[in-house]
NULUMNU-678975 format. One record per residue (C-alpha): residue number from 1; x, y, z negated. Coordinates in Angstrom, 1 decimal, padded with zeros to 4 digits. Layout:
# NULUMNU-678975
n = NUM; px = X; py = Y; pz = Z
...
//
This chain:
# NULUMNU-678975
n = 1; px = 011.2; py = 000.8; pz = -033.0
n = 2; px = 010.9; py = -001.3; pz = -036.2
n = 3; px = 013.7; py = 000.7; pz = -037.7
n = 4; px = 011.9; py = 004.1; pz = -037.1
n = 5; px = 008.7; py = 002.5; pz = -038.8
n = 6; px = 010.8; py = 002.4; pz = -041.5
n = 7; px = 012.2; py = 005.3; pz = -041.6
n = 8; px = 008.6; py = 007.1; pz = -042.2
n = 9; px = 007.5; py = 009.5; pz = -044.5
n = 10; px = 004.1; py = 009.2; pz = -046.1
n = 11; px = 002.9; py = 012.2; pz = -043.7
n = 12; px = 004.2; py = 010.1; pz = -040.6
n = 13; px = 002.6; py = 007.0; pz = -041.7
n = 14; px = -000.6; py = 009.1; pz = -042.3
n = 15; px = -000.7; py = 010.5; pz = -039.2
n = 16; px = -000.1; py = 006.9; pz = -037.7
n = 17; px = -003.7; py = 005.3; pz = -039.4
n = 18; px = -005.3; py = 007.9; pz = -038.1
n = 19; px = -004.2; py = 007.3; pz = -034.6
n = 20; px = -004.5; py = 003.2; pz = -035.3
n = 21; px = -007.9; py = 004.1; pz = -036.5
n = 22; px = -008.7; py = 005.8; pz = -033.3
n = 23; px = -007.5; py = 003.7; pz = -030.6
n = 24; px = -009.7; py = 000.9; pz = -032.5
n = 25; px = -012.4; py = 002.8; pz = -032.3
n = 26; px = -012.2; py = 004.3; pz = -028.7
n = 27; px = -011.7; py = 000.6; pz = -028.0
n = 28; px = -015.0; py = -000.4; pz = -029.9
n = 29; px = -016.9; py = 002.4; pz = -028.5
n = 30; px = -015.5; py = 001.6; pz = -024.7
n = 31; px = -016.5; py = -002.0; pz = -025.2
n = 32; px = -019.8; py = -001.1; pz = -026.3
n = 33; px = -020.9; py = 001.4; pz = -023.4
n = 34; px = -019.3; py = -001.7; pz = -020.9
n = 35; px = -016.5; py = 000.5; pz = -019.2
n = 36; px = -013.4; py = -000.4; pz = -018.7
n = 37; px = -009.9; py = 001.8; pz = -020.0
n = 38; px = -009.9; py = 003.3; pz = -015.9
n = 39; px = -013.4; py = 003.9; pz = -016.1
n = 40; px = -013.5; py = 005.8; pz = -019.3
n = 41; px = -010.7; py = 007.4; pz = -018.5
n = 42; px = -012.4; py = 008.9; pz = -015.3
n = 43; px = -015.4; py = 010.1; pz = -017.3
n = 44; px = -013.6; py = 011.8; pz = -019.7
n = 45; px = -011.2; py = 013.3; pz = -017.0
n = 46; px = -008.3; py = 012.2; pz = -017.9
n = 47; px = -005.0; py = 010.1; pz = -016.9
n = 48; px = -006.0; py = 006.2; pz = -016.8
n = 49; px = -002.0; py = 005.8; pz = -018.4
n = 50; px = -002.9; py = 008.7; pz = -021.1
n = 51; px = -006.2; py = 006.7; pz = -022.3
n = 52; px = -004.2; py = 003.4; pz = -022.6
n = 53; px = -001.5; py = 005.3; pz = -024.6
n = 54; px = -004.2; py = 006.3; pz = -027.1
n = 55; px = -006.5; py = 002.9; pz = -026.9
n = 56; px = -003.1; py = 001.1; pz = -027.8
n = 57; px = -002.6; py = -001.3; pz = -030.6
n = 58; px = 000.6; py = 000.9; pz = -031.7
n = 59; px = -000.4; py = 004.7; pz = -030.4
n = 60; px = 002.3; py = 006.6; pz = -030.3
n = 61; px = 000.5; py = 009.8; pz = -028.9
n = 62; px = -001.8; py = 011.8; pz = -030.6
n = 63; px = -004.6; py = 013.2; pz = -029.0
n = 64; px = -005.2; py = 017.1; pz = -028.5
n = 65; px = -008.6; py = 018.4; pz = -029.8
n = 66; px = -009.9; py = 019.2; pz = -025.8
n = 67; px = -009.1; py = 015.4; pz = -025.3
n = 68; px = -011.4; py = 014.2; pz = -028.0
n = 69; px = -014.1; py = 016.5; pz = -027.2
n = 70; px = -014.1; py = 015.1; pz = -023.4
n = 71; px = -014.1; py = 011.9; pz = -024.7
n = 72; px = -016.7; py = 012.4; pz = -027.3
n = 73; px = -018.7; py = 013.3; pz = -024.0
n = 74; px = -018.0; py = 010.2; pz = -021.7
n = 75; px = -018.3; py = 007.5; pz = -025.0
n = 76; px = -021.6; py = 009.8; pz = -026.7
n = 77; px = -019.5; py = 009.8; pz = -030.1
n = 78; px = -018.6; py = 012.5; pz = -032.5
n = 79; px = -015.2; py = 011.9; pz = -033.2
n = 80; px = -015.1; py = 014.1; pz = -036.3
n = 81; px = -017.8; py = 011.5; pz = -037.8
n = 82; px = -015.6; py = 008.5; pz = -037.4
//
């Protein structure tokens, strides 16, 4: 794992603060509304597993534009605004 960090381009490592900044805020914005990860996973309608995989401190999945829009909807956040 360390070695592929390594091995990253300046588009991969972009693409990686963008999902660090959105796990942090997902977490921020879970914490605030008092939910767990299982129950803000079920509001949004998705996999309990999938939301940890995109909460996590080292995300290694990106999430797809209908994800964020049903999870703008269960946390009341624009993501686009972050």
């Amino acid at each position: 794992m360390v070695q592929s960090y390594l091995n990253m381009n300046n588009s991969d490592m972009s693409d990686l603060k963008l999902r660090q900044r959105l796990a942090k805020e997902l977490r921020r914005l879970r914490k605030k509304a008092k939910l767990t990860q299982e129950q803000a996973a079920e509001k949004a309608g998705i996999s309990h597993r999938y939301y940890c995989l995109l909460e996590s401190d080292k995300p290694t999945r990106s999430a797809k534009i209908e994800i964020l829009e049903k999870l703008s909807k269960a946390l009341d956040k624009c993501f686009l605004n972050f």
